[in-house]
N, C-alpha and C positions, 0 to 999 in steps of 0.2 A: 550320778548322771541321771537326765530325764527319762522313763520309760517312755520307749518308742510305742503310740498308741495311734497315731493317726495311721488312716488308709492312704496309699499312693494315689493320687489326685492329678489326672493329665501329666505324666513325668515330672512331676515336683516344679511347675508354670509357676506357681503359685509367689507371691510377695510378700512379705511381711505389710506393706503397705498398698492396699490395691491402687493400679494406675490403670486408664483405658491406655488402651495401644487404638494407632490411627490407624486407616482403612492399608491391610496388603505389610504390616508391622508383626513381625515374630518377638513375641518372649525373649527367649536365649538370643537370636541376632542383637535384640537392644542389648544383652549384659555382655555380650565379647564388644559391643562401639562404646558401652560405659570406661569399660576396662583400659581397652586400647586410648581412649583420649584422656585418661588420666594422666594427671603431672605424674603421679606414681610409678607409673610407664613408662614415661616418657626420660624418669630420670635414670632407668635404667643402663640406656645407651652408655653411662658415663662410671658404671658401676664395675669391679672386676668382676670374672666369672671365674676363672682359676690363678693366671699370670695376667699381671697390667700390661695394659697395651703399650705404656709408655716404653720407645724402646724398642718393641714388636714389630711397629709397625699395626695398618689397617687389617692385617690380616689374623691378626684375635682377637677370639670371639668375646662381647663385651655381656652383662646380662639382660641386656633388649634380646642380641640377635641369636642368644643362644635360646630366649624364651620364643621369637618367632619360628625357630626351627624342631624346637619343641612342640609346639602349635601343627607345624603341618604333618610331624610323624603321626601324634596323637590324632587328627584327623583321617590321615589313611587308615589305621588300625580301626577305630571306629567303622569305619565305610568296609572292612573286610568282615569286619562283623556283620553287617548287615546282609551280606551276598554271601556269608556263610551257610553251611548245611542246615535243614529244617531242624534238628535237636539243635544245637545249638543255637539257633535264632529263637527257639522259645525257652531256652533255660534263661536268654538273654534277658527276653521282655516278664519273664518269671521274677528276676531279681532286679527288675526296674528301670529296664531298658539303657541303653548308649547311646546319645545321640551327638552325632558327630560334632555339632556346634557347640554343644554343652564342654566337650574334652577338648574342642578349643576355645574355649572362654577360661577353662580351667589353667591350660599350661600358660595361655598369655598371664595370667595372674598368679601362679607359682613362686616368683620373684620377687612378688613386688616386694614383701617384707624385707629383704637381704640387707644386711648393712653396707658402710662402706666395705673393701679392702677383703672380699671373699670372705671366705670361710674361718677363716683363724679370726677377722676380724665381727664376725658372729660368735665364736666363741670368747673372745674378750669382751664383747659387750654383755653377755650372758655373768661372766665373771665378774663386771663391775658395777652390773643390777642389781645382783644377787649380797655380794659380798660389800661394796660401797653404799650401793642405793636402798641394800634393804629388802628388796622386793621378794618374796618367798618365791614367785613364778617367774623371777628373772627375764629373759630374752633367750626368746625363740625365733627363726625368719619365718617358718610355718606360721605361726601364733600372730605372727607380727600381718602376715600376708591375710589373715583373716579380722585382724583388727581394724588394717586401712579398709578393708570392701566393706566390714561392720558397722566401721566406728567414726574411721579417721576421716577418710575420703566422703565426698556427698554426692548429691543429683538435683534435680528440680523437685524432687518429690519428697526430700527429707536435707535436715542438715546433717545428720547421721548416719552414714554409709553410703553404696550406690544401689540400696534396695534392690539386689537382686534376687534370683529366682533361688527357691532352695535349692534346686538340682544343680546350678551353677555353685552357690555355697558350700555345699553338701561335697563339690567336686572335688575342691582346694584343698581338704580333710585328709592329708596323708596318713595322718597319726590323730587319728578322732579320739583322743582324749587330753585331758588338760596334765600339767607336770604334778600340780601336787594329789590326783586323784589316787596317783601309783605309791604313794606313801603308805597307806593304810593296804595294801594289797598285800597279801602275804608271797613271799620271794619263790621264786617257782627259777630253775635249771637255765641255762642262756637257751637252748633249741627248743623252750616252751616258751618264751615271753618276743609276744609281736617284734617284726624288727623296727628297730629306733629307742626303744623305751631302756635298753640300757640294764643295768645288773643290781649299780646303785641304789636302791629303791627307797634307802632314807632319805634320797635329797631327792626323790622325785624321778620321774621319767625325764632319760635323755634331752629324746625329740618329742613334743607334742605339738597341736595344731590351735589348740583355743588357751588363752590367757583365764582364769576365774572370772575376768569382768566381763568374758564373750563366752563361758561353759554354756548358757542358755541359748546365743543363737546359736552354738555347734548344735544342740540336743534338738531345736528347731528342724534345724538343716537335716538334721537326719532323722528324723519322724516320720517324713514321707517315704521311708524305704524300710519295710518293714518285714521284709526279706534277706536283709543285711544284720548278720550278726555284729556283737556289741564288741569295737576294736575293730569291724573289718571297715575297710575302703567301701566304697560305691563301686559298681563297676567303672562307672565314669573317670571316678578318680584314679581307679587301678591303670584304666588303661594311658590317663594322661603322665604315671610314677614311673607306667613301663615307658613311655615317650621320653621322658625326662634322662632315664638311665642308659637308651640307647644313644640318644644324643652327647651325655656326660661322657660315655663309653667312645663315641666316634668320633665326634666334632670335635671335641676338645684334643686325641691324639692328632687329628688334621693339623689344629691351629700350635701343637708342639713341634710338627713335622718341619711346617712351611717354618718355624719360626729359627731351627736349627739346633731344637733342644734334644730331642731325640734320637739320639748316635747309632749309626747300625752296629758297632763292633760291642759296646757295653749291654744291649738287650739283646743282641744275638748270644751274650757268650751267657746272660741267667738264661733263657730260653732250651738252649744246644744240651749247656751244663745238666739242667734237669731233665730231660728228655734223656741223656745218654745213662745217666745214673740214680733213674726216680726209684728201684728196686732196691738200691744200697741206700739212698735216701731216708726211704719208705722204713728202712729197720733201724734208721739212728736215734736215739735220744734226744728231743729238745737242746738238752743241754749242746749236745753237739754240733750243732748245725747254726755255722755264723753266719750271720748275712753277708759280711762283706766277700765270702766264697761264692762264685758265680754256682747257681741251682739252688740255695741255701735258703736264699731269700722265697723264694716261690713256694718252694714245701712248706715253710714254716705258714705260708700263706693262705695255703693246699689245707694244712689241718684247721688253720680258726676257721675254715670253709667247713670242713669237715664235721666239726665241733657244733656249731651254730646252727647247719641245717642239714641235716643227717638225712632228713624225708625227701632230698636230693640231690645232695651229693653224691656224685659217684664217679670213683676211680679211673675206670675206663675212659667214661666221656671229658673228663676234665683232659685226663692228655691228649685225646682226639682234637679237644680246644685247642689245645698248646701247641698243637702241630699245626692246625688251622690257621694260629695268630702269625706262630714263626712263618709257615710259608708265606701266606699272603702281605704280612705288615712286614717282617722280618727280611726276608729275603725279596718279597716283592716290590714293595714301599720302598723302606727306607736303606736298603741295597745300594740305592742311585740318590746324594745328598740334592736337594732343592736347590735348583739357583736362580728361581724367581721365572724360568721361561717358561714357553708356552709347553712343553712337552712335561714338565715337572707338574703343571698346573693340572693337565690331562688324569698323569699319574694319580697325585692326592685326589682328585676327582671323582675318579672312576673306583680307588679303591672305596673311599666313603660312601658312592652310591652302591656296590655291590653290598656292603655291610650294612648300611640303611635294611635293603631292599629285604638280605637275609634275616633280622633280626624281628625288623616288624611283620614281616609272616608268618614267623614262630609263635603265634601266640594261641594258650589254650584258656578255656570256660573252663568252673569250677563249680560246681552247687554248693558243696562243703568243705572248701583249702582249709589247709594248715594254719596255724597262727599267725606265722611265718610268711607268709604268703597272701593274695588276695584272690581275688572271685578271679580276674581275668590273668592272667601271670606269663611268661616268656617257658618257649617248650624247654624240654630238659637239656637238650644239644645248646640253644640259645641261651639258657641262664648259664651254662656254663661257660661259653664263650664271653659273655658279659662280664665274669670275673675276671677273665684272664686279660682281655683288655682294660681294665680297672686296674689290674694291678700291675702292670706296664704304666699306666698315668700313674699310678702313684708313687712305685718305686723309682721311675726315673724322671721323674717332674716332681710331682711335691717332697721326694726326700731330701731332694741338691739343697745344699748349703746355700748357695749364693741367695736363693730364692726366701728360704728360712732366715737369713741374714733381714732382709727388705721385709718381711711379714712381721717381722719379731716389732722392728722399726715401727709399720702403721701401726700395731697392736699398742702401742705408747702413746700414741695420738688417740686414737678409741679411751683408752684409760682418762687421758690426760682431760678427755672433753668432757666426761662423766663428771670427774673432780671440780671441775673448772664449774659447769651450772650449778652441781650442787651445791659448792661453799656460795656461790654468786646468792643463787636463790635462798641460800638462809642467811645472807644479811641483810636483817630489814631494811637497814639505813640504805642499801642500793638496788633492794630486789625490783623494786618499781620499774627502773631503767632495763631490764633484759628484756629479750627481743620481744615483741608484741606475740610473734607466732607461738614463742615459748609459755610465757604467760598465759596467753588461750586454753593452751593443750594442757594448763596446769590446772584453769578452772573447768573444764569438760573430763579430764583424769576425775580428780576430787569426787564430783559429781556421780561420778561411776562406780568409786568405791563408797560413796556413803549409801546407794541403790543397793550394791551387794551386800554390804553391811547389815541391812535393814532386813534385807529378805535369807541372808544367810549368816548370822552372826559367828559361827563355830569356826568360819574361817579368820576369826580376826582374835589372835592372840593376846592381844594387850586391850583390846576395845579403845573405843573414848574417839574424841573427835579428831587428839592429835594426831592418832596413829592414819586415819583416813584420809588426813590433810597431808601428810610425811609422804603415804603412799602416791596419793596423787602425784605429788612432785615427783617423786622416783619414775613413778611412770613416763609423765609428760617428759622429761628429760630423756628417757630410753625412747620413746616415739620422735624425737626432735632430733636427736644422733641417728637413727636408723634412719631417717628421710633424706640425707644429706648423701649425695656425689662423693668421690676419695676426693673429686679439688676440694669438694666444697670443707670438706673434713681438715686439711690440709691447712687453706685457709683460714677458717673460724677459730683452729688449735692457734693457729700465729698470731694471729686476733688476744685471745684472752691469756696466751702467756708472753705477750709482748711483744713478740719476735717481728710483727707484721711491719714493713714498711708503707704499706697501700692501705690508708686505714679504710678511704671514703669506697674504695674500690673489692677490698675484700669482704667489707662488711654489710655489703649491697643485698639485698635479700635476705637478713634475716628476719 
């Protein structure tokens, strides 16, 4: 990675490409109206965030509206900084300030990268980069989210990104380093290696943020903050990760609630269970403790807490949480099933804004956190509560079968498209004919790695022209499947294996 040598310059205003601003025109206001009016954004509306709306109903949350509400936490937290105590406001402006507009440019752009079909269908596309397509640095939505604002996406002022500020750049940098930087790392304990990057260190870090063809505008992007150790977030960014988590954490149980996924008898009885018997828990064996035994599942859950981050977890406050969750979600919520009226509406309402209100006040400054942790982070009562509603969405929403049933299904479609361009685009005889957009994104890929190539050879295992022209394609192909809707996904698979009856009407837009 690049040494951070530049001095912080007006809160990282600065461009890659200088542009005047018109008379009464802010910096960062232009890169959150770049953000927002990209098609990148715009095609989020149509994207999962957890469970598909189809089905649902309007009432879940899709990844536009969970990014817009990300956007406005992330902005209050910012603005409590500002009106916080005087130590605090200069350790702020010490590590390079927060400005509220910045950590909302950040969260609206959080997303963009995401593939179709959530989460699973990010990790199948990772899966069919890496192992189909080749690609050493595979598929990331982090990585990918900083490739569109880099790379993919434009402005008037370049065909190459939407040239924004670094401080906006610098935001999006969850996991400020690239997948294969962590190969050469020598492997260090899980409660010493940043969270995201994962245990496996021979394939690379987990989660990272920049792809090799963008490690240089990450290393850009973070130049200007040269108060920021090397792995940690921005404050900016810290504060838009903690926006994102209280959101994951709350919104998303709202949109389980109203949907009727979330049973009060099945999370009342893990909740009760552990809570009556966390002492006899507390002395069983791993081996002993099944999940499908109501309190089983949350201990087992309680230790990889335990395990991971030891410099805060704590015993006490985690059941404190637990009791917190069951009173208020448990017995308060979801006590009374939703049936759509106006008294239910209140309900869900009023508990998300009391849980909004609690979590993003909780937040503490750092000079020098943990690894584990960032500059700005969630107080200790509040990270602990954050798990415990984490692991309510997880155990009782993403474990259900029926759900893993329909994920496993899109996860086939992801595959199915990888395969489908690939073989397409290595027949000569027909590659001509694939979509015009796809083609583009093959000669602008290309182009990318024969620059990386030239200025960093050590990355390229077989060298030679083939292998940069192979990669291109791999790439452009994982940037052409990640831009796509679930219809659009849906469609385009029915498209190239046949199945489509609507040819002139499915295939509109590619």
């Amino acid at each position: 990675m690049v040494t951070r040598q530049r001095t912080h310059v007006d809160g990282g205003r600065e461009r890659a490409i200088t542009e005047e601003l018109r008379e009464g025109e802010d910096e960062f206001r232009n890169d959150i109206e770049r953000i927002r009016f990209s098609p990148y954004f715009s095609r989020l509306s149509a994207v999962t965030q957890v469970i598909p709306q189809a089905g649902s109903g309007t009432v879940i949350h899709n990844r536009l509206t969970h990014s817009l509400k990300v956007s406005a936490v992330a902005r209050s937290i910012a603005i409590g900084l500002r009106t916080s105590d005087d130590d605090t406001q200069a350790l702020v402006t010490e590590l390079g300030g927060c400005d509220p507009v910045v950590v909302q440019a950040a969260a609206a752009a959080h997303d963009l990268g995401h593939p179709p079909f959530g989460h699973l269908g990010e990790q199948e596309l990772d899966r069919v980069a890496r192992h189909t397509l080749g690609l050493p640095d595979g598929f990331e939505g982090n990585a990918q989210t900083f490739r569109i604002l880099t790379a993919l996406d434009s402005c008037d002022a370049t065909a190459r990104g939407l040239n924004l500020t670094r401080a906006v750049r610098a935001a999006v940098l969850k996991y400020p380093w690239t997948r294969n930087e962590w190969r050469t790392i020598p492997g260090r304990a899980p409660e010493e290696m940043p969270r995201g990057v994962g245990t496996e260190l021979a394939s690379g870090a987990q989660k990272f943020s920049a792809y090799d063809i963008e490690a240089d505008d990450m290393a850009d992007a973070l130049s200007v903050f040269p108060a920021i150790a090397e792995h940690q977030q921005t404050l900016e960014c810290s504060v838009m990760d903690i926006a994102d988590d209280i959101a994951y954490a709350v919104h998303d149980l709202d949109d389980f609630y109203r949907a009727g996924i979330l049973q009060y008898t099945t999370v009342s009885a893990e909740l009760r269970a552990w809570l009556d018997g966390w002492t006899q828990l507390a002395a069983s064996d791993s081996t002993e403790l099944d999940p499908r035994q109501p309190g089983h599942a949350l201990e087992l859950a309680w230790r990889r807490v335990q395990a991971k981050d030891p410099w805060i977890a704590d015993a006490d406050a985690f059941r404190e949480s637990v009791e917190r969750v069951g009173t208020d979600l448990v017995d308060g919520l979801l006590a009374v099933p939703y049936d759509g009226g106006l008294e239910a509406d209140r309900a869900v309402t009023g508990f998300t804004r009391r849980w909004i209100d609690r979590l993003k006040a909780s937040i503490a400054v750092e000079r020098t956190p943990t690894v584990r942790s960032g500059h700005v982070r969630l107080a200790d009562a509040a990270w602990h509560d954050v798990i415990v509603l984490k692991f309510v969405h997880s155990r009782f929403v993403l474990d259900r079968s029926d759900l893993a049933v329909y994920q496993r299904g899109q996860t086939r479609i992801v595959a199915s498209l990888a395969e489908g361009f690939h073989a397409w685009l290595a027949d000569r005889d027909d590659a001509d004919r694939a979509p015009r957009r796809l083609l583009d994104s093959v000669e602008a890929a290309t182009d990318e790695y024969r620059q990386l190539r030239a200025e960093k050879p050590e990355l390229f295992e077989h060298g030679g022209g083939a292998e940069v022209e192979r990669l291109g394609r791999s790439r452009a192909i994982v940037d052409y499947i990640a831009s796509f809707t679930d219809a659009q996904a849906v469609g385009v698979n029915a498209l190239l294996t046949g199945t489509s009856e609507g040819l002139w009407e499915a295939g509109r837009g590619l």
